[in-house]
N, C-alpha and C positions, 0 to 999 in steps of 0.2 A: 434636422441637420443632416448634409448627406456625410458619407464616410465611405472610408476603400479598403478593402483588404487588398495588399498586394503581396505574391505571392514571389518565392526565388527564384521560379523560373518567369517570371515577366509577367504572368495572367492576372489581371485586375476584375475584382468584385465590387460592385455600386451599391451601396443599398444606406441603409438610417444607423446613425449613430445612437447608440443606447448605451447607459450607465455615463460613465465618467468621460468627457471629448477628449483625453489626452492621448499622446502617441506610444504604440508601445511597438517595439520588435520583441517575436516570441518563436517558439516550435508551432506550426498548428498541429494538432491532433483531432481525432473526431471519435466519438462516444455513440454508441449503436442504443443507449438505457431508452427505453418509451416513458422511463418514468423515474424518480428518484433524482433529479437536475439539482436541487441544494447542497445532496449529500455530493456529490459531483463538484460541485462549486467551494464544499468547503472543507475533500479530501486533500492532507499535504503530498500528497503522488504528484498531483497535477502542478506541484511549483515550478513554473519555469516555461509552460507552455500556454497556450489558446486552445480552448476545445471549443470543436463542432458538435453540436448538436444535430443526430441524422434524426430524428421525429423531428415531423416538420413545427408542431405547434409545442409552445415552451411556457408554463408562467401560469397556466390556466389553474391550479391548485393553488397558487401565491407560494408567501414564505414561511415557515412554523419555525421561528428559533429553537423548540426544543430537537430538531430535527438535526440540526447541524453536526459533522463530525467532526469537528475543533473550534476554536474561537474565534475563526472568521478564513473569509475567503483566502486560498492560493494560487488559482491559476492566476495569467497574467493579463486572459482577455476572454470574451464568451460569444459565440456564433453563432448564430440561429435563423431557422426561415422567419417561421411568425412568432413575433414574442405576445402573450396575451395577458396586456395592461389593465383588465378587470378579474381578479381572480374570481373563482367560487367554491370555497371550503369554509366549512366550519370553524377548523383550526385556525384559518390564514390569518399571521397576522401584520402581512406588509405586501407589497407588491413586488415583482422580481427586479423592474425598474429603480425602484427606490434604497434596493438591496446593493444593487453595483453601485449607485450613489456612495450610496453610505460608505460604501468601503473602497472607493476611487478605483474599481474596475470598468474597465472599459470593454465595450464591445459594439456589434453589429450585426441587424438584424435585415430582411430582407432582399439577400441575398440567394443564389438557388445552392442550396446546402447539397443536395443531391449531387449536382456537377463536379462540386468542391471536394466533394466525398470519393467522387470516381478518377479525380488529377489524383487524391493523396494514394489512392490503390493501386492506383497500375505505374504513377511518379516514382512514389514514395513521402515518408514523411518527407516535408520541409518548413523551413523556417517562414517567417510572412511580418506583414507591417499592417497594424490597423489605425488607420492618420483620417481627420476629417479634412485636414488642409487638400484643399480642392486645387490649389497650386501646387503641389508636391512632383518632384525629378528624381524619375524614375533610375537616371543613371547614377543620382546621389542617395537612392534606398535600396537597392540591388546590390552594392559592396556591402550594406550596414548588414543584410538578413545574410551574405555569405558570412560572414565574418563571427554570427551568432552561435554561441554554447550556452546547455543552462548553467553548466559549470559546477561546484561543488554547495547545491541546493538543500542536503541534507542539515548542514549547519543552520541554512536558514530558519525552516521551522519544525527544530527540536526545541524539546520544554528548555527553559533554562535551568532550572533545579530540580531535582530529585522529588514527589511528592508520592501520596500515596491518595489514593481515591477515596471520598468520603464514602461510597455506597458499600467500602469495603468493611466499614465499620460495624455494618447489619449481619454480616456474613459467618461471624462466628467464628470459630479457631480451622477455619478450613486452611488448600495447600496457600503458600507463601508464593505469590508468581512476581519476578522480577521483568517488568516490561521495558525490553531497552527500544528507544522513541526516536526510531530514523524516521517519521514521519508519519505516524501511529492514527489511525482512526477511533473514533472514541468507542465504538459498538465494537472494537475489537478486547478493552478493558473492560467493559459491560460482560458480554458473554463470559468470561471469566468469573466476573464478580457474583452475575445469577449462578454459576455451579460454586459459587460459597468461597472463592478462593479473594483472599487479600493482595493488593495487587499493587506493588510500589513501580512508580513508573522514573526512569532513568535518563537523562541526558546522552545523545546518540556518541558526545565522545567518554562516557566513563569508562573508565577504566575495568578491566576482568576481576582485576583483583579487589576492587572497592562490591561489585556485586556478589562476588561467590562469599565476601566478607560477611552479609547480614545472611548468609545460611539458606538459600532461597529453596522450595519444593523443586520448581520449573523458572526455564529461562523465556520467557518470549522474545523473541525478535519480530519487530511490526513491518511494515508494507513503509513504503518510501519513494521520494521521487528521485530522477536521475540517473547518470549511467554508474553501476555500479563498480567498475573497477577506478571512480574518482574517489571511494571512498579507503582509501589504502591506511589510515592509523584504523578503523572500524574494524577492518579485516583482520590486524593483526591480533585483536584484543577479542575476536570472536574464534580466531586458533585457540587461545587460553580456556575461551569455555568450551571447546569441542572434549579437551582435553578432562575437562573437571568431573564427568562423569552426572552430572548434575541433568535432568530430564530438560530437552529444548525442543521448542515448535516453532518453526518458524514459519511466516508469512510474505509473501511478494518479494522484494526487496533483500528480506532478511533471507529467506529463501538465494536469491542469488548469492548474497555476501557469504553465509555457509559453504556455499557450493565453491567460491574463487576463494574459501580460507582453506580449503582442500585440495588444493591443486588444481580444480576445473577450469574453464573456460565460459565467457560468457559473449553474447554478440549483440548486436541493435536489429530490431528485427525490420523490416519494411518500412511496416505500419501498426505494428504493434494491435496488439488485443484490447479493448475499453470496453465497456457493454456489458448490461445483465444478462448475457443469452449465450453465453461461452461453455459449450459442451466440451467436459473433460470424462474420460475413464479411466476407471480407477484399474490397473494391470493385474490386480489380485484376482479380484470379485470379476471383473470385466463391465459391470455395472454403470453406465453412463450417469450424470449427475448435470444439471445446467446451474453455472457457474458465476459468480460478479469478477471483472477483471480489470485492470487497470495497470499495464506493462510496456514499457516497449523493447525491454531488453529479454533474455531468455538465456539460460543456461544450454551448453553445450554437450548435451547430455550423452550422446553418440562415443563420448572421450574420454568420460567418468570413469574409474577405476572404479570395479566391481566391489576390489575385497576394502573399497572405501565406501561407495552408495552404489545404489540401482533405481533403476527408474519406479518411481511408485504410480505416476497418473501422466497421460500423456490427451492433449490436444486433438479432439476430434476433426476439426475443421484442417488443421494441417502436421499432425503429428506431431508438433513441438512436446519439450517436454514439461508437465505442469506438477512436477511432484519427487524428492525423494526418499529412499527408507536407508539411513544411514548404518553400514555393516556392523555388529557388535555393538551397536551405542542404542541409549535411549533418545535417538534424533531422530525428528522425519520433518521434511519440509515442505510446502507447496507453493505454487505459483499463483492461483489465485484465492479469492477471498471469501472463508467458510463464516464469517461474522456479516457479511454482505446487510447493509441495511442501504433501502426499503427491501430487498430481497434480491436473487432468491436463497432458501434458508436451507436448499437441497444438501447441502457440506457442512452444515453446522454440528453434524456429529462428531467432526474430527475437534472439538471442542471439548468433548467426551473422550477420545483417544488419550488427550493428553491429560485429563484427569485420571484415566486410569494408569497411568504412563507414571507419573509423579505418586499415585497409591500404592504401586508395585515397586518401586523405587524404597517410600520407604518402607515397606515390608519386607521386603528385602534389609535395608540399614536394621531395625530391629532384630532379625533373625541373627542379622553377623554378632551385633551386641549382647544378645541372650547366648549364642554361640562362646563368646568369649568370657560371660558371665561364666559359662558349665563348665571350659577349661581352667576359668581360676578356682573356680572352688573346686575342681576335683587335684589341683593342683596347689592347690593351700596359697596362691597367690596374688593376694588381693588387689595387687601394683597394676594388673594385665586389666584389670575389669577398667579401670582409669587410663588407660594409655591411649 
C-alpha cells in the first residue's frame, strides 16, 4: 500500500505504508542510533512526535520484548529507508512489522531518509502528515501540520500510581531513591536497583510534600518528552525539593525542569540531539565521553546564575550545554543519558556519583545525630537527643 509523508513546508515523500494505515499529524524528528530502534520505539520522550531513522536498514534483529523501555510504544509514527521483514536473532521474538501492528503505529518505509534528514538540518524540525489516502489536498493538510503542538505530553505517559519496583526487593536495605516519572525509561530504575538501591517510582504530578514524606536517600528526576516550560505545576513542586536538602539527579527533562525551577531559561533547539553518538565533555576532567541523547530542547546555560549552578558538561558538536553542578547543594544534573540502553555505557558512572552522593549525605545526618547525642549528655538533656 502506498503512503505520503507530507511535510510543512509542502515536500511530499512516496514510499509503503507499514505498521498501522491510519492518518497521523506529528513533529518529525530523526535518530542518528545504527542500533537500539525498540528501545527508540518504546522511550516515552518520543510522545508526540515521528522519528526518522538515519541507518538506512531497520528490523534486521526483530523484536525481544524483554528489551523494551516501557509498556509499549510512544511515538506517533516510524520512518525508515529499508525496513527488514525477516529478522535474524536468536532472541527475536516477533517482527518489527507485526510490532506497529500490534500497537496501531503507523509508519513508512522506503522513502530516501537521507534527503529527509538534510530538509530537517538545514529547515529545521517540523511538523508532517503520514496518510496513505492517495487522494489527499495539500491545501487542506498544510493548516492541520501549522496548527500542530505536542502539547502537555508528560501527563500522558506517567505511571498512574505510585509503585515500587519488584527487582528492588533483592536489593537489600540499600539507599531509598524516589523516582519521579515525567516519562522514565526503565534501565534508568535498573541501574539504581543493580547498585542495591529500592526505588519507588512516582506519578510526574505528585506532590513535594507526599515524596520528601516517605524519607527518601535520593530524588531522581527521569528524562521525558516535550517542551519543558508546559510543565509549570511540575516546576513548582521541584522548587520544594531543591529546597529539601535531600540528594537529586536528574536526567533529560528533569535536568531542564531543575534548571527553569531556578530561574534559567530554556529554548527549542533546531533539530535537537537523538542518537547513540553524542559527544559530550565533561568541564572538570575535560574528558570526552559518547553519549545516548534524545532532546530537542536545551537549557540556556550562558544565563545561569553562578552562585546557583555552573556548567558541569557541555556539547562537543556545538557547545550546547549537557550538564549542571548545583552551588552548595547535593544536585547535579545532565542532559543526556548515563543508563543508555543498548548503549553506549561510557556515563554510567554518574550512577555511582549519585550513590556516593546519597552515602555522604547520610554520614553526614549520622554525625549531626551523634553530635547532638554528645551535647545532650554532656548537658544532662535528654529532650535535645529526640528533637
Amino acid at each position: 500500500m502506498k503512503a505520503f509523508l507530507i511535510l510543512e513546508d509542502g515536500t511530499v515523500f512516496t514510499g509503503t505504508s507499514i505498521g498501522s494505515p491510519r492518518e497521523v499529524v506529528s513533529e518529525i524528528v530523526f535518530n542518528t542510533s545504527m542500533t537500539g530502534y525498540l528501545e527508540v520505539l518504546t522511550d516515552p520522550s518520543y510522545a508526540g512526535q515521528a522519528v526518522v531513522m538515519t541507518y538506512p536498514l531497520i528490523g534486521n534483529y526483530g523484536i525481544c520484548y524483554e528489551d523494551m523501555e516501557s509498556d509499549r510504544p510512544w511515538l506517533d509514527a516510524f520512518i525508515v529507508r529499508e525496513l527488514s521483514r525477516i529478522p535474524s536473532n536468536f532472541r527475536s521474538e516477533d517482527t518489527i512489522q507485526n510490532f506497529l501492528l500490534k500497537y496501531d503505529i503507523p509508519g513508512i518505509a522506503g522513502i530516501d531518509t537521507r534527503a529527509l534528514t538534510r530538509i530537517l538540518r538545514e529547515k529545521g524540525t517540523m511538523n508532517g502528515c503520514i496518510t496513505t489516502d492517495e487522494n489527499y489536498k495539500l491545501e487542506e493538510i498544510l493548516p492541520r501540520l501549522a496548527d500542530y503542538t505536542t502539547g502537555k505530553v508528560v501527563e500522558k505517559v506517567t505511571c498512574k500510581e505510585k509503585y515500587v519496583l519488584s527487582e528492588s526487593v533483592l536489593s537489600g536495605n540499600g539507599p531509598k531513591v524516589a523516582l519521579l516519572d515525567l516519562g522514565t525509561k526503565r534501565n534508568i530504575a535498573r541501574s539504581l536497583n543493580k547498585r542495591g538501591c529500592e526505588v519507588t517510582v512516582y506519578p510526574a504530578l505528585t506532590t513535594a510534600e507526599e515524596i520528601l514524606a516517605s524519607k527518601p536517600d535520593g530524588i531522581m528526576l527521569s528524562n521525558g518528552p516535550g517542551d519543558p516550560k508546559e510543565c509549570t505545576s511540575i516546576i513548582e513542586e521541584i522548587k520544594k525539593l531543591y529546597v529539601s536538602d535531600v540528594p537529586i539527579f536528574a536526567i533529560c527533562l528533569g535536568h531542564q525542569l531543575m534548571a527553569l525551577a531556578n530561574g534559567a531559561d530554556t529554548y527549542k533547539m533546531k533539530y535537537g540531539h537523538r542518537g547513540g553518538n553524542h559527544p559530550v565533555r565533561d568541564l572538570k576532567t575535560g574528558q570526552v565521553y559518547i553519549s545516548s541523547q534524545n532532546h530537542g530542547y536545551v537549557v540556556d546555560a550562558e544565563h545561569m546564575d553562578p552562585q546557583v549552578a555552573v556548567p558541569a558538561f557541555e556539547n562537543v558538536n556545538d557547545g550546547t550545554n549537557e550538564g549542571l553542578a548545583y552551588t552548595g547543594k547535593n544536585i547535579f544534573t545532565i542532559q543526556f543519558h548515563p543508563e543508555a540502553s543498548p548503549g553506549p555505557l561510557d556515563s554510567g558512572y554518574l550512577f555511582d556519583r549519585f550513590m556516593e552522593m546519597m552515602n555522604q549525605s547520610e554520614q553526614g545526618q549520622m554525625k549531626g545525630t551523634h553530635a547532638d547525642a554528645k551535647r545532650a549528655s554532656e548537658t544532662g538533656d535528654e529532650k535535645e537527643v529526640h528533637a
